[in-house]
C-alpha positions in Angstrom: 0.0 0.0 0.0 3.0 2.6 0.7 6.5 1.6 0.9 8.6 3.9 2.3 12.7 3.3 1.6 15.8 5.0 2.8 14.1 8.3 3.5 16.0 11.1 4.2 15.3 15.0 4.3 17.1 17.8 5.4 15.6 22.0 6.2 18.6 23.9 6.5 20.4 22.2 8.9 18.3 20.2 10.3 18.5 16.5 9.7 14.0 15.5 10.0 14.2 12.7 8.5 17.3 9.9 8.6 17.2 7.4 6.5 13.4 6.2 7.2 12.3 2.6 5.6 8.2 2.5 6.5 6.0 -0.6 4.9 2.7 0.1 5.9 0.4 -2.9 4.7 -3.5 -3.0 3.1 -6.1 -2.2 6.0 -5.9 -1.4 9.7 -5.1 1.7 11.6 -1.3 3.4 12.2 -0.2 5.6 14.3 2.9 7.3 13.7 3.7 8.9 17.4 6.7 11.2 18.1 7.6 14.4 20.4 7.2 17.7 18.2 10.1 17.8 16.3 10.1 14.1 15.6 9.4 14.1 11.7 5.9 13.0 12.1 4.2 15.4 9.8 7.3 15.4 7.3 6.8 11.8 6.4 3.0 12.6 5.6 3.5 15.4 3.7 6.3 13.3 1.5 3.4 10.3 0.9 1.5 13.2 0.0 3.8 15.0 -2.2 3.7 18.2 -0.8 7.4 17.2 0.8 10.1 16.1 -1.8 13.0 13.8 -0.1 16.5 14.7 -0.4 16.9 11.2 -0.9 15.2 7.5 -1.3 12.0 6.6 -2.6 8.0 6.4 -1.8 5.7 3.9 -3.4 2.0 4.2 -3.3 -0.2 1.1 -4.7 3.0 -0.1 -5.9 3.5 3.4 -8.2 6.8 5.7 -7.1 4.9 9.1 -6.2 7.9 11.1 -7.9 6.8 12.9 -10.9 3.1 11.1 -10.7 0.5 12.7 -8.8 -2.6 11.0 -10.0 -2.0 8.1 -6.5 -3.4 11.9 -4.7 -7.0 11.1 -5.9 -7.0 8.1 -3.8 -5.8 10.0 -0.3 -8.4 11.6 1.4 -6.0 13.6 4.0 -7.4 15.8 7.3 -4.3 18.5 7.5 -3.4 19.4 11.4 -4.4 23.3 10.5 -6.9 23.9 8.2 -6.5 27.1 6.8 -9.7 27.6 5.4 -10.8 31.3 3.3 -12.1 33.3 6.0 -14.9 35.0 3.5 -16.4 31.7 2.3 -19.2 29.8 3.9 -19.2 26.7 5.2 -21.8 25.5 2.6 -20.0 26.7 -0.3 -16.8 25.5 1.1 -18.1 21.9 0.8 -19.5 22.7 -2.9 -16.3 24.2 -4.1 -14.3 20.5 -2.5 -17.1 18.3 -4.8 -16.7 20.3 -7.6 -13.0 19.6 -7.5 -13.0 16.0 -5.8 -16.2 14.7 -7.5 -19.8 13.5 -6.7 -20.6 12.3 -3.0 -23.9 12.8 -1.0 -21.6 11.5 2.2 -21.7 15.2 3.4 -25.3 15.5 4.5 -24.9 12.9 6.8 -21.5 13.9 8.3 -23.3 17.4 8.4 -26.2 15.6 10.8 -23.3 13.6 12.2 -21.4 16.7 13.8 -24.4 18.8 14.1 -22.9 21.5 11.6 -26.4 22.3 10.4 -27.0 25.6 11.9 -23.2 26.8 10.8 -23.6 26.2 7.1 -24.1 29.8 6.3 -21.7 31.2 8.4 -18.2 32.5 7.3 -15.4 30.2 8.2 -13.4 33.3 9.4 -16.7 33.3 12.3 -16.3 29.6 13.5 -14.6 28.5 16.9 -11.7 26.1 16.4 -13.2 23.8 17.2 -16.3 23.9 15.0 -13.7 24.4 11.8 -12.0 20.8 12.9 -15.8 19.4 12.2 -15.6 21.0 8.9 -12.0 19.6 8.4 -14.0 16.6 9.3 -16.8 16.1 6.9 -14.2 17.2 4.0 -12.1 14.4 4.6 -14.8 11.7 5.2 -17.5 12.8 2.2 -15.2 10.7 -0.1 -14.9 7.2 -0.8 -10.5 6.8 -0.8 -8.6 3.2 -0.2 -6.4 5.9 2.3 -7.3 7.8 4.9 -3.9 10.4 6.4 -5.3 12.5 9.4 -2.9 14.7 11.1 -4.1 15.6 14.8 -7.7 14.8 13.8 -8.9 15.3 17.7 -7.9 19.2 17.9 -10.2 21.2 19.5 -13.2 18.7 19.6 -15.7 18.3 22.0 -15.8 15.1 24.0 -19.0 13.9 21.5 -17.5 14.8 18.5 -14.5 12.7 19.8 -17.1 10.1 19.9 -18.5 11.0 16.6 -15.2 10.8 15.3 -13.8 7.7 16.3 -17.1 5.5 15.4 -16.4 6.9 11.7 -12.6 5.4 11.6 -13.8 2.5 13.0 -16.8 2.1 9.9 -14.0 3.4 7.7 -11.3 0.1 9.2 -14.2 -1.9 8.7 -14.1 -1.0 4.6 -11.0 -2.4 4.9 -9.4 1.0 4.5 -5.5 1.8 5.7 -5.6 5.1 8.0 -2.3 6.4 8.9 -3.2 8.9 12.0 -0.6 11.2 13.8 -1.5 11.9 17.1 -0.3 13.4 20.7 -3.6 12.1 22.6 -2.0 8.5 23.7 -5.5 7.6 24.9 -7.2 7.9 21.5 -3.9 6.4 20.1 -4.5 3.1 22.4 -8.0 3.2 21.4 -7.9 3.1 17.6 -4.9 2.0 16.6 -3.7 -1.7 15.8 0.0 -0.8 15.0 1.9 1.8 15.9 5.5 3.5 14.4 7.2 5.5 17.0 9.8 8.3 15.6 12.6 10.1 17.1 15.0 12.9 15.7 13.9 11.2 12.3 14.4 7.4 13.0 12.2 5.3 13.5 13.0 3.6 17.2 10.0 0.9 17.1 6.8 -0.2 14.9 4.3 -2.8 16.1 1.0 -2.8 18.6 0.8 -1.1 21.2 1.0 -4.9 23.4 4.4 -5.5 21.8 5.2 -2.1 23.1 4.4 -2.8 26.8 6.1 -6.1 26.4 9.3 -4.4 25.2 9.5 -2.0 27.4 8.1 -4.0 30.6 5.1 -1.6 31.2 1.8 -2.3 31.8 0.8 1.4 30.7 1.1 2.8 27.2 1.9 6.2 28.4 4.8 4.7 30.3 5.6 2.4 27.7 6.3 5.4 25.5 7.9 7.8 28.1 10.5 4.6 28.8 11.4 4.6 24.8 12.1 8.8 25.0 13.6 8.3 28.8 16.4 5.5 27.2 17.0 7.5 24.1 18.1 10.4 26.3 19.3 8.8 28.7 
């Protein structure tokens, strides 16, 4: 599904990513966990194109993503800040995506979903954090994509829309979708996710579940569990 090999990139002087190899397999849920800093979002944004690698190479459905952009129709992707136009409305934000992205009548009941009914006609500029992540939302899940990439898709959301959102990657695992998640809320991590990759100053320092990861580490806690990988590689 997307094979990741010898990855390495490089902003100004600062090595983010080190020589990353990544195969992340049809179906399931990742998380790819890290402190700030860690690469995290670099290694999206280069499965996305939107990064280009100093060096190695990234294969989507078995395609190399350099110089081919067409494997982007087939990534529906939730960016960590969504910098929406402030003068638009919400309601013509979502017509201006399907006239780009194509047909779907998924929206109106993501809409009913997140209760973003009475915010339609409002200006983006007007909405609360909060209330723009549930837009975020419904854009990325109105379409129909083998791969689902959300970066921080919990910010600012209520503790139902937390709800809201989990029960749709779970309908959308159940497709037999792959979902590649970052994420800082280890809770909502250990919920969701089957596997996880763990990154540190660009390398990756463990992939597997999250039972593996208590195993290796000898504790019973996944906070711990990942507080014992930063403690030993700082130690």
């Amino acid at each position: 599904m997307v094979e990741i090999t010898n990855l390495y990139k490089k902003f100004g002087k600062n090595d983010v990513l080190n020589g990353i190899d990544l195969s992340i397999k049809e179906g399931g849920i990742f998380a790819v966990l890290g402190p700030n800093g860690s690469g995290k979002t670099t290694i999206i944004k280069t499965i996305l194109g939107m990064v280009i690698p100093d060096r190695g190479s990234i294969k989507v459905f078995n395609t190399d993503v350099k110089n081919n952009s067409d494997y982007r129709h087939q990534i529906d992707y939730l960016p960590q800040i969504a910098n929406f136009p402030s003068n638009l409305k919400v309601s013509e934000l979502i017509k201006m995506i399907k006239d780009l992205r194509g047909k779907t009548d998924a929206d109106q009941n993501l809409i009913e979903k997140f209760k973003l009914g009475p915010f339609l006609n409002k200006k983006l500029g007007t909405l609360s954090g909060g209330t723009k992540q549930k837009v975020n939302i419904v854009l990325t899940f109105m379409f129909n994509s083998p791969i689902i990439i959300l970066d921080e898709p919990t910010t600012g959301l209520d503790p139902i829309s937390l709800i809201r959102l989990k029960e749709l990657i779970e309908v959308e695992k159940s497709k037999g979708k792959t979902i590649l998640i970052t994420s800082h809320i280890m809770s909502f991590v250990e919920e969701v996710a089957d596997k996880i990759v763990f990154i540190l100053e660009g390398k990756i320092y463990f992939k597997g579940s999250i039972a593996e990861l208590k195993t290796k580490t000898k504790q019973q806690d996944f906070e711990h569990a990942i507080a014992n990988i930063l403690t030993e590689n700082h130690a």
